[in-house]
C-alpha positions as CSV (number, residue, x, y, z in Angstrom):
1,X,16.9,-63.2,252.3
2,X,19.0,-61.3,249.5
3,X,17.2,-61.6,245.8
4,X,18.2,-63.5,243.2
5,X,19.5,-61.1,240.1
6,X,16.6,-62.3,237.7
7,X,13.9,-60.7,240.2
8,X,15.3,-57.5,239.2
9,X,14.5,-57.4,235.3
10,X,11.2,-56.0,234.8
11,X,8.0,-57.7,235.3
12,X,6.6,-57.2,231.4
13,X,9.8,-59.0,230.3
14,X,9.6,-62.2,232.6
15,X,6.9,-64.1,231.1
16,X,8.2,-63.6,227.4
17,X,9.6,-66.8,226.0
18,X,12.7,-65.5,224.4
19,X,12.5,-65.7,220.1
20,X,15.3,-67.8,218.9
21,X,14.2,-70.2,215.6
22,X,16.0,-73.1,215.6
23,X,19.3,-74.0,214.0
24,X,19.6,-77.7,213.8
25,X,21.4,-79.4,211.3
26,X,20.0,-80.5,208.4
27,X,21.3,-81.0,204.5
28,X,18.3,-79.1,203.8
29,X,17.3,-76.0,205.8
30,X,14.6,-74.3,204.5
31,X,13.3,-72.7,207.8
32,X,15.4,-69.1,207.8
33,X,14.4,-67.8,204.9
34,X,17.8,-67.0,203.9
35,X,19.4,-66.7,200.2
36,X,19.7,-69.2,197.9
37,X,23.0,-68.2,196.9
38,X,25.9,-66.0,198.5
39,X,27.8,-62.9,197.0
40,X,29.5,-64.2,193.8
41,X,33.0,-65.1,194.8
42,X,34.8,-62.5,192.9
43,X,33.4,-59.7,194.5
44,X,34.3,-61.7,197.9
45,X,37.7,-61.5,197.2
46,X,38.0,-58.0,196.2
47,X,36.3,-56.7,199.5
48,X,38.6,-59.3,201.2
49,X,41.2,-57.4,200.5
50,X,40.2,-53.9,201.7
51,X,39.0,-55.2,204.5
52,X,42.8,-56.5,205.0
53,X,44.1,-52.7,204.2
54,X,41.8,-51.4,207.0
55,X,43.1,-49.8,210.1
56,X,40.9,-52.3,212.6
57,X,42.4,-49.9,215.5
58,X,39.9,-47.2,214.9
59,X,36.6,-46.2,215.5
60,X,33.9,-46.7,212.3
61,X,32.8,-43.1,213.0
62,X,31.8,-41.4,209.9
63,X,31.2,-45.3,208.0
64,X,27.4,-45.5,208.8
65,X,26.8,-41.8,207.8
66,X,28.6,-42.4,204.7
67,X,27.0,-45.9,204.5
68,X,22.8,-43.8,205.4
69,X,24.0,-41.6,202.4
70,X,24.4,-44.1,199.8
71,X,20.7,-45.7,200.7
72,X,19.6,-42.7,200.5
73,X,20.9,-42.4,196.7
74,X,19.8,-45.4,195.6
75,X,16.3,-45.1,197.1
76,X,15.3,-41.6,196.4
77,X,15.2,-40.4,199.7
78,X,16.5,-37.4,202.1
79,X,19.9,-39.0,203.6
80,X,18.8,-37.5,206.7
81,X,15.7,-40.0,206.8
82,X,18.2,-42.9,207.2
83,X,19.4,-44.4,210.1
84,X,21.5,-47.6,209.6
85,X,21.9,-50.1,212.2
86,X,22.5,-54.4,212.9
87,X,19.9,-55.2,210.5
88,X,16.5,-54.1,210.2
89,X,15.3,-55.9,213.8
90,X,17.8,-53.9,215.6
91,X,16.2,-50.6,214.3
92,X,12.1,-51.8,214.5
93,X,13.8,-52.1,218.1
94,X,15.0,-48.9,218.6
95,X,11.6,-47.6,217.4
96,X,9.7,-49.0,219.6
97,X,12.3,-48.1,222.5
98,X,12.4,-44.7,221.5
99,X,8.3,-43.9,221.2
100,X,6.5,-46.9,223.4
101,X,5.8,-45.9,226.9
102,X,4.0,-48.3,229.6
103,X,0.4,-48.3,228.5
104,X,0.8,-47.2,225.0
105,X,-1.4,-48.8,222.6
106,X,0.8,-51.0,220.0
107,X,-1.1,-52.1,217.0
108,X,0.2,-55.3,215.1
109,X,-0.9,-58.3,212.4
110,X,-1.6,-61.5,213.1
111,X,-0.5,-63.6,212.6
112,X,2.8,-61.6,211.8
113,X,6.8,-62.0,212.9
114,X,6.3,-62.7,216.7
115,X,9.2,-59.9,217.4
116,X,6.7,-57.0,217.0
117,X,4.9,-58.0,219.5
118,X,7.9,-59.7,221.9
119,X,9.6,-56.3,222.0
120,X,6.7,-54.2,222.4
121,X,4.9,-56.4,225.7
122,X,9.1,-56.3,227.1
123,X,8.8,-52.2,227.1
124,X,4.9,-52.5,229.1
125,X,3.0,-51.8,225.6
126,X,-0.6,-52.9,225.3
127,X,-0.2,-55.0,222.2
128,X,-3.6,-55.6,220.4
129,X,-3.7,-57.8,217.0
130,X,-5.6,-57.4,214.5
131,X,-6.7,-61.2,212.3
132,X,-5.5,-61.1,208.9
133,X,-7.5,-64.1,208.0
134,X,-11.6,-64.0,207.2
135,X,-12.5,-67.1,205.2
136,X,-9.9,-68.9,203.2
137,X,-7.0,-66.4,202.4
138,X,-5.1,-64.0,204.4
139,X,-4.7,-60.2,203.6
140,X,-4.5,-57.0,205.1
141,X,-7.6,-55.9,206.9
142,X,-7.1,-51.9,206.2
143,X,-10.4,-50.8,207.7
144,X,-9.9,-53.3,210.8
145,X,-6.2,-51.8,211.1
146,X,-7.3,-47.9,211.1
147,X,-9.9,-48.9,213.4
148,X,-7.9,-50.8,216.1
149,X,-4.9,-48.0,215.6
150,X,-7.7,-45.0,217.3
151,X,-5.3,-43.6,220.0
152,X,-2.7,-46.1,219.6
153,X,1.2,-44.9,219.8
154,X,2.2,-47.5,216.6
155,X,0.8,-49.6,214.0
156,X,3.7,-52.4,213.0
157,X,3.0,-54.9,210.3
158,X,5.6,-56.5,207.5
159,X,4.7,-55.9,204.3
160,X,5.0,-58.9,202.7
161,X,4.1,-60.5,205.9
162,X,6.1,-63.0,207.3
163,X,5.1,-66.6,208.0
164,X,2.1,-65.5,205.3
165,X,3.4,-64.4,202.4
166,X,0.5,-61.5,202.3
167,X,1.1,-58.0,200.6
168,X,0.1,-54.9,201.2
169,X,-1.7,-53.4,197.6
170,X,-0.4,-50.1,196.6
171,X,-4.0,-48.6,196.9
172,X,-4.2,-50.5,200.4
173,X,-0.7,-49.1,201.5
174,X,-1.9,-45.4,200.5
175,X,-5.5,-45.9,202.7
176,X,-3.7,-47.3,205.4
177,X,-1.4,-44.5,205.3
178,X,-3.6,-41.8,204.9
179,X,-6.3,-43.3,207.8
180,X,-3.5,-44.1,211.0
181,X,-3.2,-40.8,212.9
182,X,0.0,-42.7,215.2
183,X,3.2,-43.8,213.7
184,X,3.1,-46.5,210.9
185,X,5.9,-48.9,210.6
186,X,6.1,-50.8,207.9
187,X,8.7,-53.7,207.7
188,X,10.0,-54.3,204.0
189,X,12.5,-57.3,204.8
190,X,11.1,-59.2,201.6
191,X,10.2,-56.3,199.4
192,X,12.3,-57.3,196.3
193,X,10.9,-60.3,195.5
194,X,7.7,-58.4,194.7
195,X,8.7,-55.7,193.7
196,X,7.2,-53.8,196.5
197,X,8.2,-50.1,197.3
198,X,6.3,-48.0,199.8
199,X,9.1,-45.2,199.6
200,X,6.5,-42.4,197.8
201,X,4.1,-43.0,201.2
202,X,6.9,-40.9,202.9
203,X,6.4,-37.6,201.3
204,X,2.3,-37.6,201.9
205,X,2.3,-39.0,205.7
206,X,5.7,-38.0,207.6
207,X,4.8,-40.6,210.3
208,X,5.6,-43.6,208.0
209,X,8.7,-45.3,209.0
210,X,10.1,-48.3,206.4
211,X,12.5,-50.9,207.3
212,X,14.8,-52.6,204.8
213,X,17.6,-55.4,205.5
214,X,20.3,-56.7,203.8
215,X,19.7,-60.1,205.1
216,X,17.4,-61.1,202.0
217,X,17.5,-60.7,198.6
218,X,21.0,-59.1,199.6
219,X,22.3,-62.4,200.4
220,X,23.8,-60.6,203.7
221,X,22.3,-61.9,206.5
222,X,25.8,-62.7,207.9
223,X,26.5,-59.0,207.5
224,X,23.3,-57.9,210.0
225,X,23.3,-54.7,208.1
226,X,19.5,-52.7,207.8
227,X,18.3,-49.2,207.3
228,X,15.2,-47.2,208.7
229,X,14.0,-45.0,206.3
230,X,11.2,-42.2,207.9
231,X,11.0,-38.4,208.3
232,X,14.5,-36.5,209.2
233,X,12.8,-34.8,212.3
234,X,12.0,-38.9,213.6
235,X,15.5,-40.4,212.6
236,X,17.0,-37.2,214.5
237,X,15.2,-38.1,217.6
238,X,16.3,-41.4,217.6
239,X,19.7,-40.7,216.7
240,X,19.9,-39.3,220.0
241,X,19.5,-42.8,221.6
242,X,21.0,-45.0,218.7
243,X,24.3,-46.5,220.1
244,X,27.7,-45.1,218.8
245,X,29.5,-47.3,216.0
246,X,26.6,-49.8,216.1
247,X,28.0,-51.0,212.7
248,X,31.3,-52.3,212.1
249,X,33.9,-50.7,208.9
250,X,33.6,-54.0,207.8
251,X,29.9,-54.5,207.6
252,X,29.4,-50.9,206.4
253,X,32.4,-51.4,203.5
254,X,30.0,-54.3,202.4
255,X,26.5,-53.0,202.2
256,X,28.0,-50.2,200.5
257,X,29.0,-52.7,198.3
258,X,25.9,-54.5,197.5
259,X,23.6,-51.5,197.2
260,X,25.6,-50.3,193.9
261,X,24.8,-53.3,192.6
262,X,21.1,-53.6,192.7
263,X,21.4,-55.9,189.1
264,X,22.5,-58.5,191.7
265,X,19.6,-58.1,193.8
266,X,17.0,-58.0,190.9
267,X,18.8,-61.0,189.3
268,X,18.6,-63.4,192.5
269,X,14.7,-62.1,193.0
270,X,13.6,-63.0,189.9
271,X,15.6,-66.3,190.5
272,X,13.7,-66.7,193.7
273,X,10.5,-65.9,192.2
274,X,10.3,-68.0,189.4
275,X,11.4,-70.8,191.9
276,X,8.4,-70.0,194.3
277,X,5.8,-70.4,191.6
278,X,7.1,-73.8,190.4
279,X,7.5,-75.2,194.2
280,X,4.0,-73.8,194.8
281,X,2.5,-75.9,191.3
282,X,3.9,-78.5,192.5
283,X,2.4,-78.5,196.1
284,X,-1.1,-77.7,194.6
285,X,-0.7,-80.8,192.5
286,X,0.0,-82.5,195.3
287,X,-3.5,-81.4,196.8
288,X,-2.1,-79.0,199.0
289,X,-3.4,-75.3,200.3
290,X,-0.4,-72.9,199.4
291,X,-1.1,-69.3,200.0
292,X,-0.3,-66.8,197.3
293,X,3.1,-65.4,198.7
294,X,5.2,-62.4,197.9
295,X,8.3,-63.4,199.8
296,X,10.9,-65.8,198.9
297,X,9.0,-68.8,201.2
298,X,5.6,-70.4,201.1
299,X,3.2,-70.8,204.0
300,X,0.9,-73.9,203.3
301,X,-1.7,-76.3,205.0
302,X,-2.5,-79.9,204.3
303,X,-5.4,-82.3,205.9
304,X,-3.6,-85.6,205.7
305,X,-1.4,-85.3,208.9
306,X,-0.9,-83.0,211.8
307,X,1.4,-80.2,211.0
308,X,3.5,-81.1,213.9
309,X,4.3,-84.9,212.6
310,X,4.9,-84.0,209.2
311,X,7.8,-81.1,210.0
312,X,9.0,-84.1,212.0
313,X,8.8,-86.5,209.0
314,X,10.7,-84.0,206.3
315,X,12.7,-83.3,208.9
316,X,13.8,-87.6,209.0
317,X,14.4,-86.5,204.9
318,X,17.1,-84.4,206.3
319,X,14.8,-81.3,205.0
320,X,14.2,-78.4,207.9
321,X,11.5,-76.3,207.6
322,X,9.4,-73.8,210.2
323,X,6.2,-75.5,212.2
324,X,3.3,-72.9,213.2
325,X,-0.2,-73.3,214.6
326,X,-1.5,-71.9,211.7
327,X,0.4,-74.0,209.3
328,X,3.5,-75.0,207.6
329,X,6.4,-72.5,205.7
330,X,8.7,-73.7,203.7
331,X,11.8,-71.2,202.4
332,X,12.6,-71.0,198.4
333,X,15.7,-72.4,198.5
334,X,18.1,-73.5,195.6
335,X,17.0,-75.8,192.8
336,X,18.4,-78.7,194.2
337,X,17.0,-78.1,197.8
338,X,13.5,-77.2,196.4
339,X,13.6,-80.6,194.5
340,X,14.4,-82.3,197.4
341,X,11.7,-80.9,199.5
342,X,9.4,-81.8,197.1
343,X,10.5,-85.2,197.4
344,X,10.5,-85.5,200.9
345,X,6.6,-84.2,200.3
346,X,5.8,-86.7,198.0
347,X,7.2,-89.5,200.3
348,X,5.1,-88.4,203.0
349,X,1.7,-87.5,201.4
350,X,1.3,-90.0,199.2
Protein backbone atom coordinates (compact mmCIF):
# COMPACT_ATOMS: atom_id res chain seq x y z
CA UNK A 1 0.00 0.00 0.00
CA UNK A 2 1.60 3.41 -1.20
CA UNK A 3 1.67 6.14 1.86
CA UNK A 4 -0.28 8.93 2.10
CA UNK A 5 1.90 12.38 1.72
CA UNK A 6 1.18 13.46 5.44
CA UNK A 7 3.06 10.20 6.76
CA UNK A 8 6.13 11.75 5.39
CA UNK A 9 6.43 15.07 7.58
CA UNK A 10 8.29 14.40 10.57
CA UNK A 11 7.01 12.73 13.65
CA UNK A 12 7.72 15.88 16.26
CA UNK A 13 5.58 17.97 13.95
CA UNK A 14 2.38 15.71 13.67
CA UNK A 15 0.86 16.05 16.97
CA UNK A 16 1.33 19.97 17.10
CA UNK A 17 -2.01 21.68 16.75
CA UNK A 18 -1.12 24.37 14.29
CA UNK A 19 -1.21 28.31 16.08
CA UNK A 20 -3.64 30.36 14.22
CA UNK A 21 -5.79 33.01 16.67
CA UNK A 22 -8.94 33.56 15.42
CA UNK A 23 -10.21 36.24 13.09
CA UNK A 24 -13.94 36.37 13.41
CA UNK A 25 -15.78 39.34 12.86
CA UNK A 26 -16.60 41.47 15.35
CA UNK A 27 -17.25 45.59 15.65
CA UNK A 28 -14.91 45.17 18.43
CA UNK A 29 -11.81 43.07 18.20
CA UNK A 30 -9.73 43.33 20.87
CA UNK A 31 -7.95 39.87 20.74
CA UNK A 32 -4.74 40.70 18.29
CA UNK A 33 -3.19 43.12 20.14
CA UNK A 34 -2.88 45.28 17.23
CA UNK A 35 -2.75 49.28 16.99
CA UNK A 36 -5.22 51.48 17.91
CA UNK A 37 -4.59 53.61 15.10
CA UNK A 38 -2.91 53.22 11.57
CA UNK A 39 -0.05 55.40 9.93
CA UNK A 40 -1.51 59.03 9.71
CA UNK A 41 -2.89 59.27 6.26
CA UNK A 42 -0.50 61.77 4.88
CA UNK A 43 2.46 59.86 5.24
CA UNK A 44 0.30 57.02 3.50
CA UNK A 45 -0.02 58.89 0.59
CA UNK A 46 3.49 59.99 0.14
CA UNK A 47 4.92 56.33 0.37
CA UNK A 48 1.93 55.54 -2.04
CA UNK A 49 3.55 57.14 -4.40
CA UNK A 50 7.12 55.78 -4.44
CA UNK A 51 5.88 52.70 -4.17
CA UNK A 52 4.05 53.66 -7.65
CA UNK A 53 7.69 54.92 -9.08
CA UNK A 54 9.22 51.57 -8.15
CA UNK A 55 10.58 49.13 -10.67
CA UNK A 56 8.33 45.94 -9.25
CA UNK A 57 10.41 43.86 -12.03
CA UNK A 58 13.49 43.60 -9.83
CA UNK A 59 14.89 41.88 -7.09
CA UNK A 60 14.81 43.87 -3.45
CA UNK A 61 18.61 42.96 -3.09
CA UNK A 62 20.43 45.51 -1.32
CA UNK A 63 16.71 46.90 0.45
CA UNK A 64 16.99 44.81 3.64
CA UNK A 65 20.81 45.66 4.15
CA UNK A 66 19.97 49.19 3.66
CA UNK A 67 16.72 48.68 5.64
CA UNK A 68 19.39 46.34 8.88
CA UNK A 69 21.42 49.63 8.65
CA UNK A 70 18.94 52.18 9.50
CA UNK A 71 17.90 49.96 12.79
CA UNK A 72 21.04 49.77 13.50
CA UNK A 73 21.22 53.81 13.64
CA UNK A 74 18.41 54.39 15.48
CA UNK A 75 19.17 51.66 18.13
CA UNK A 76 22.78 52.13 18.79
CA UNK A 77 23.90 49.04 17.57
CA UNK A 78 26.65 47.38 15.07
CA UNK A 79 24.54 47.15 11.68
CA UNK A 80 26.12 43.88 11.26
CA UNK A 81 24.12 42.61 14.46
CA UNK A 82 20.87 43.11 12.38
CA UNK A 83 19.19 40.75 10.49
CA UNK A 84 15.72 41.88 9.09
CA UNK A 85 13.08 39.55 8.14
CA UNK A 86 8.78 38.96 7.91
CA UNK A 87 8.34 40.24 11.25
CA UNK A 88 9.94 39.30 14.40
CA UNK A 89 8.23 35.50 14.43
CA UNK A 90 9.89 34.76 11.25
CA UNK A 91 13.40 35.51 12.68
CA UNK A 92 12.68 33.80 16.54
CA UNK A 93 12.10 31.04 13.78
CA UNK A 94 15.12 31.11 12.02
CA UNK A 95 16.91 31.04 15.37
CA UNK A 96 15.70 28.22 16.52
CA UNK A 97 16.20 26.51 12.94
CA UNK A 98 19.52 27.53 12.82
CA UNK A 99 20.94 26.38 16.53
CA UNK A 100 18.17 23.63 17.86
CA UNK A 101 19.14 20.10 17.07
CA UNK A 102 16.93 16.94 18.07
CA UNK A 103 17.45 16.63 21.78
CA UNK A 104 18.61 20.02 22.52
CA UNK A 105 17.36 21.45 25.71
CA UNK A 106 14.97 24.61 24.87
CA UNK A 107 14.12 26.64 27.84
CA UNK A 108 10.82 28.79 27.76
CA UNK A 109 8.11 30.85 30.23
CA UNK A 110 5.04 29.82 31.05
CA UNK A 111 2.82 30.65 30.46
CA UNK A 112 4.36 32.64 27.49
CA UNK A 113 3.33 33.09 23.40
CA UNK A 114 2.67 29.28 22.61
CA UNK A 115 5.00 29.78 19.30
CA UNK A 116 8.19 29.38 21.32
CA UNK A 117 7.42 26.31 22.28
CA UNK A 118 5.28 25.15 18.85
CA UNK A 119 8.41 25.73 16.74
CA UNK A 120 10.91 24.36 18.96
CA UNK A 121 8.91 20.63 19.77
CA UNK A 122 8.38 20.84 15.40
CA UNK A 123 12.50 20.81 15.13
CA UNK A 124 12.69 17.54 18.05
CA UNK A 125 13.71 20.20 20.92
CA UNK A 126 13.11 19.12 24.51
CA UNK A 127 11.08 22.09 25.57
CA UNK A 128 10.94 22.45 29.45
CA UNK A 129 8.83 25.56 31.07
CA UNK A 130 9.55 27.25 33.65
CA UNK A 131 6.05 28.76 35.93
CA UNK A 132 5.97 32.32 36.04
CA UNK A 133 3.29 32.37 38.64
CA UNK A 134 4.00 31.66 42.68
CA UNK A 135 1.10 33.13 44.69
CA UNK A 136 -0.98 35.88 43.27
CA UNK A 137 1.07 37.69 40.53
CA UNK A 138 3.23 36.57 37.77
CA UNK A 139 6.89 37.57 37.11
CA UNK A 140 9.99 36.33 35.99
CA UNK A 141 11.46 33.61 38.08
CA UNK A 142 15.41 34.51 37.31
CA UNK A 143 16.87 32.01 39.67
CA UNK A 144 14.28 29.26 38.38
CA UNK A 145 15.29 30.27 34.71
CA UNK A 146 19.31 30.06 35.17
CA UNK A 147 18.57 26.92 36.85
CA UNK A 148 16.36 25.09 34.33
CA UNK A 149 18.77 26.76 31.34
CA UNK A 150 22.08 24.22 32.88
CA UNK A 151 23.04 22.57 29.52
CA UNK A 152 20.31 23.83 27.61
CA UNK A 153 20.94 25.13 23.83
CA UNK A 154 18.24 28.36 24.32
CA UNK A 155 16.41 30.19 26.83
CA UNK A 156 13.32 32.10 24.93
CA UNK A 157 10.98 34.27 26.87
CA UNK A 158 9.06 37.84 25.79
CA UNK A 159 9.88 40.50 27.69
CA UNK A 160 6.94 41.94 28.38
CA UNK A 161 5.36 38.63 28.26
CA UNK A 162 2.59 37.99 26.22
CA UNK A 163 -0.80 36.88 27.37
CA UNK A 164 0.73 38.36 30.94
CA UNK A 165 1.70 41.50 30.66
CA UNK A 166 4.98 40.63 32.97
CA UNK A 167 8.35 42.57 32.55
CA UNK A 168 11.59 41.75 32.90
CA UNK A 169 13.35 44.45 35.64
CA UNK A 170 16.50 45.99 34.39
CA UNK A 171 18.43 44.46 37.43
CA UNK A 172 16.56 41.06 36.57
CA UNK A 173 17.38 41.32 32.77
CA UNK A 174 21.29 41.92 33.65
CA UNK A 175 21.18 38.55 36.27
CA UNK A 176 19.52 36.70 33.80
CA UNK A 177 22.03 37.71 31.39
CA UNK A 178 24.95 37.38 33.19
CA UNK A 179 23.80 33.59 34.78
CA UNK A 180 22.59 31.58 31.22
CA UNK A 181 25.77 30.03 29.81
CA UNK A 182 23.32 29.02 26.25
CA UNK A 183 21.84 31.51 24.03
CA UNK A 184 19.30 34.05 25.45
CA UNK A 185 16.48 35.29 23.34
CA UNK A 186 14.61 37.75 24.33
CA UNK A 187 11.41 38.81 22.46
CA UNK A 188 10.72 42.73 22.69
CA UNK A 189 7.40 42.75 20.48
CA UNK A 190 5.83 45.27 23.15
CA UNK A 191 8.84 47.01 24.39
CA UNK A 192 7.59 50.69 23.74
CA UNK A 193 4.87 50.83 25.71
CA UNK A 194 7.18 50.41 28.73
CA UNK A 195 9.80 51.81 27.79
CA UNK A 196 11.84 48.68 27.92
CA UNK A 197 15.28 48.47 26.19
CA UNK A 198 17.59 45.52 26.70
CA UNK A 199 19.96 46.80 23.91
CA UNK A 200 23.16 47.57 26.53
CA UNK A 201 22.81 43.55 27.65
CA UNK A 202 24.47 43.05 24.10
CA UNK A 203 27.86 44.46 24.69
CA UNK A 204 28.44 42.36 28.30
CA UNK A 205 26.95 38.84 27.12
CA UNK A 206 27.42 38.32 23.17
CA UNK A 207 24.86 35.40 23.39
CA UNK A 208 21.85 37.76 23.84
CA UNK A 209 19.71 37.87 20.85
CA UNK A 210 16.67 40.67 20.87
CA UNK A 211 13.69 40.63 18.67
CA UNK A 212 11.75 43.77 17.69
CA UNK A 213 8.62 44.06 15.23
CA UNK A 214 7.03 46.60 13.58
CA UNK A 215 3.66 45.04 14.08
CA UNK A 216 3.04 47.03 17.49
CA UNK A 217 3.50 50.29 18.55
CA UNK A 218 4.63 50.73 14.72
CA UNK A 219 1.12 50.26 13.70
CA UNK A 220 2.61 47.88 10.86
CA UNK A 221 1.51 44.67 11.45
CA UNK A 222 0.23 44.61 7.81
CA UNK A 223 3.74 45.31 6.84
CA UNK A 224 5.24 41.86 8.69
CA UNK A 225 8.50 43.72 8.98
CA UNK A 226 10.94 42.66 12.29
CA UNK A 227 14.60 42.78 13.08
CA UNK A 228 17.03 40.38 15.22
CA UNK A 229 19.33 42.33 16.90
CA UNK A 230 22.50 39.93 18.50
CA UNK A 231 26.26 39.52 18.01
CA UNK A 232 27.62 40.04 14.22
CA UNK A 233 29.50 36.56 14.44
CA UNK A 234 25.50 34.94 15.22
CA UNK A 235 23.57 37.11 12.57
CA UNK A 236 26.51 36.02 10.12
CA UNK A 237 25.84 32.38 10.78
CA UNK A 238 22.41 32.69 10.19
CA UNK A 239 22.64 34.77 7.26
CA UNK A 240 23.94 31.80 5.72
CA UNK A 241 20.48 30.15 5.98
CA UNK A 242 18.20 33.33 5.92
CA UNK A 243 16.19 33.09 2.61
CA UNK A 244 17.14 35.65 -0.24
CA UNK A 245 14.77 38.79 -0.63
CA UNK A 246 12.73 37.63 2.40
CA UNK A 247 11.40 41.27 2.45
CA UNK A 248 9.67 42.97 -0.17
CA UNK A 249 10.93 46.88 -1.65
CA UNK A 250 7.78 47.75 -0.57
CA UNK A 251 7.81 46.61 3.04
CA UNK A 252 11.47 47.65 3.40
CA UNK A 253 10.60 51.35 1.81
CA UNK A 254 8.09 51.43 4.78
CA UNK A 255 9.85 50.45 7.93
CA UNK A 256 12.41 52.61 6.82
CA UNK A 257 9.89 54.97 7.02
CA UNK A 258 8.53 54.58 10.37
CA UNK A 259 11.86 54.07 12.17
CA UNK A 260 12.85 57.92 11.36
CA UNK A 261 9.96 58.77 13.04
CA UNK A 262 10.13 57.27 16.37
CA UNK A 263 7.93 60.68 17.77
CA UNK A 264 5.12 58.60 16.14
CA UNK A 265 5.94 55.63 17.98
CA UNK A 266 6.46 57.38 21.47
CA UNK A 267 3.20 59.39 20.78
CA UNK A 268 0.87 56.27 20.16
CA UNK A 269 2.64 54.47 23.32
CA UNK A 270 1.95 56.92 25.64
CA UNK A 271 -1.57 56.99 24.05
CA UNK A 272 -1.83 53.25 24.65
CA UNK A 273 -0.60 53.50 28.06
CA UNK A 274 -2.58 56.02 29.54
CA UNK A 275 -5.50 53.99 27.98
CA UNK A 276 -4.41 50.68 29.77
CA UNK A 277 -4.32 52.32 33.17
CA UNK A 278 -7.83 53.80 32.84
CA UNK A 279 -9.36 50.34 31.33
CA UNK A 280 -7.57 48.55 34.18
CA UNK A 281 -9.36 51.20 37.03
CA UNK A 282 -12.19 50.57 35.69
CA UNK A 283 -11.97 46.58 35.76
CA UNK A 284 -10.77 46.75 39.43
CA UNK A 285 -13.84 48.79 40.23
CA UNK A 286 -15.67 46.36 38.80
CA UNK A 287 -14.05 43.78 41.39
CA UNK A 288 -12.00 42.24 38.92
CA UNK A 289 -8.13 40.74 39.16
CA UNK A 290 -6.15 42.73 36.38
CA UNK A 291 -2.46 42.00 36.38
CA UNK A 292 -0.05 44.83 36.28
CA UNK A 293 0.85 44.82 32.43
CA UNK A 294 3.54 46.44 30.37
CA UNK A 295 2.11 45.73 26.94
CA UNK A 296 -0.66 47.46 25.19
CA UNK A 297 -3.39 44.56 26.58
CA UNK A 298 -4.50 43.33 29.91
CA UNK A 299 -4.65 39.79 31.16
CA UNK A 300 -7.45 39.48 33.89
CA UNK A 301 -9.50 36.93 36.04
CA UNK A 302 -12.87 37.16 37.55
CA UNK A 303 -14.94 34.56 39.97
CA UNK A 304 -18.47 35.28 38.74
CA UNK A 305 -18.52 33.15 35.57
CA UNK A 306 -16.32 30.64 33.72
CA UNK A 307 -13.87 32.37 31.55
CA UNK A 308 -15.11 30.37 28.64
CA UNK A 309 -18.93 31.72 28.90
CA UNK A 310 -18.04 35.16 29.43
CA UNK A 311 -15.57 35.57 26.14
CA UNK A 312 -18.82 34.00 24.66
CA UNK A 313 -21.13 36.67 26.23
CA UNK A 314 -18.76 39.95 25.19
CA UNK A 315 -18.45 38.29 22.26
CA UNK A 316 -22.86 38.48 21.83
CA UNK A 317 -21.80 42.50 22.64
CA UNK A 318 -20.03 42.24 19.30
CA UNK A 319 -16.67 42.73 21.45
CA UNK A 320 -13.78 39.90 20.60
CA UNK A 321 -11.30 39.30 22.95
CA UNK A 322 -8.63 36.18 23.64
CA UNK A 323 -9.94 33.07 25.98
CA UNK A 324 -6.95 31.14 28.01
CA UNK A 325 -6.95 28.62 30.79
CA UNK A 326 -5.31 30.89 32.88
CA UNK A 327 -7.54 33.71 32.17
CA UNK A 328 -8.90 36.39 30.08
CA UNK A 329 -6.87 39.30 27.81
CA UNK A 330 -8.30 41.93 26.52
CA UNK A 331 -6.17 44.40 23.81
CA UNK A 332 -6.07 48.43 24.51
CA UNK A 333 -7.85 49.42 21.83
CA UNK A 334 -9.17 52.92 20.79
CA UNK A 335 -11.28 55.05 23.18
CA UNK A 336 -14.31 54.19 21.71
CA UNK A 337 -13.68 50.35 21.62
CA UNK A 338 -12.20 50.36 25.29
CA UNK A 339 -15.61 52.11 26.36
CA UNK A 340 -17.48 49.62 24.73
CA UNK A 341 -15.68 46.72 26.26
CA UNK A 342 -16.28 48.10 29.41
CA UNK A 343 -19.74 48.13 28.75
CA UNK A 344 -20.20 44.91 27.49
CA UNK A 345 -18.34 44.06 31.18
CA UNK A 346 -20.59 45.88 33.09
CA UNK A 347 -23.64 44.13 31.34
CA UNK A 348 -22.35 40.85 32.07
CA UNK A 349 -20.95 41.23 35.69
CA UNK A 350 -23.30 43.04 37.21
Amino acid sequence: MSRSPESFVRASIRPLAAYGPPRDPAPVPLHLNESPSDIPDDLKRELSARIEAMDWSKYPITDGARLAGEIAAAYGVDPAGVLVGNGSNELLQLLLFACVEPGDKVVVASPSFSLYGLQATALGANVVEVPLRAGGEYRFPVHDLIAASREAKLVLLGSPNNPTGTTLSPAEAEELSSGVRCLLGIDEAYRDFCGQDFTPLLAKNPRVALFRTFSKAFAAAALRAGCMIGAPSLCAELHKIQLPYNLSAVTCLVASELIKRPELVAQRAASVRDERERVARAMRELGITVHPSGANFLLFEQTRRPPKELHAALFRHGVLIRSYPIGLRVSIGSPAHNDAFLAALKAELP
